[in-house]
N, C-alpha and C positions, 0 to 999 in steps of 0.2 A: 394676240400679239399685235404692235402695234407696228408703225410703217415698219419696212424689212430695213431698210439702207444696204440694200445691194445691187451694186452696178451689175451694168449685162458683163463686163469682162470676169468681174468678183463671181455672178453665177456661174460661168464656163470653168474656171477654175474651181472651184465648190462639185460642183457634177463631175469632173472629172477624177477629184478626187476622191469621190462615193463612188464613182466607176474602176477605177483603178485600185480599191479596197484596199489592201496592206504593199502595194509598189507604188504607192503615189510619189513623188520624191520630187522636186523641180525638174529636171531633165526631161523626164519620165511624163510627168505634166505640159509641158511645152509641144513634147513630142504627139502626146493623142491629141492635144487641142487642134495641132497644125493635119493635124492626119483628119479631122472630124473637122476641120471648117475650113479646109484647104487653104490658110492663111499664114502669114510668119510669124510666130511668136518669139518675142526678145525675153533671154533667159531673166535680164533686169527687172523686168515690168512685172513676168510671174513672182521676180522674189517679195516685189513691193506688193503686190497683190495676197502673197501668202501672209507678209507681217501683216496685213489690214485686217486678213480675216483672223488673223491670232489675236490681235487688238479687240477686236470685237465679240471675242471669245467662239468663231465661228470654226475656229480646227486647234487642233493641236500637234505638235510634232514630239517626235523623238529620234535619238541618235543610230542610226543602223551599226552592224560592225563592222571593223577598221579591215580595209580589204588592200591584198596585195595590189590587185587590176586599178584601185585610187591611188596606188603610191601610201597606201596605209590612212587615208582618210577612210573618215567617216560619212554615211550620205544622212541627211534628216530627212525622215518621213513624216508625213500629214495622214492624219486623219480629220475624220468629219467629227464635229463635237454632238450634243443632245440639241444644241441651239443652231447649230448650224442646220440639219437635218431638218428640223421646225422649221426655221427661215427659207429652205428649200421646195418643202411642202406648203408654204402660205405662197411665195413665189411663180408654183406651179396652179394652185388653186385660183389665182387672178389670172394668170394668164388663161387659162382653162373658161373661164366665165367672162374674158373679153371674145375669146375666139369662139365663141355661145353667141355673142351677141352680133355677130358680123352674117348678113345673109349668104348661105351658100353660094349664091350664082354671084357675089362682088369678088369672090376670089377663085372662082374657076377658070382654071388657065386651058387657051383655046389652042 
């Protein structure tokens, strides 16, 4: 595979959606990214983040059922695609063989 084109926000959301397995949902996603990186996440920014990885064919969604607690909406769910998951795995594989190449005593915290 060649370069990934995945930004560091696109992977947090990608993992969290392979982490979150069948309740991935935006809401739902905002909420463990802020809980795992102690940060604020704008419901906006995950939606634009979701279209890109659908663009790229890196998830896909579908329609949940229409719930009274929505007001009779629907929520869309993500999953992780066959490409995404790839992309995930090449992602972790370079990270994994830079933090190889770093000598243990430059990042031991005193």
């Amino acid at each position: 595979m060649k370069g990934t084109n995945l930004g560091e926000f696109e992977e947090l959301v990608l993992l969290t959606i392979a982490a979150l397995i069948k309740d991935a949902y935006s809401v739902s996603i905002c909420d463990e990214i802020e809980r795992i990186t102690d940060r604020k996440v704008k419901l906006g920014v995950v939606h634009a983040v979701l279209n890109r990885l659908d663009k790229k064919g890196y998830v896909q969604s579908h329609l949940g059922e229409a719930t009274k607690v929505r007001g009779g909406r629907r929520k869309r769910f993500f999953t992780v695609t066959h490409a995404g998951k790839a992309t995930l795995h090449k992602v972790k594989e370079q990270r994994d063989q830079l933090w190889s190449l770093i000598p243990e005593f430059t990042l031991k915290l005193v």
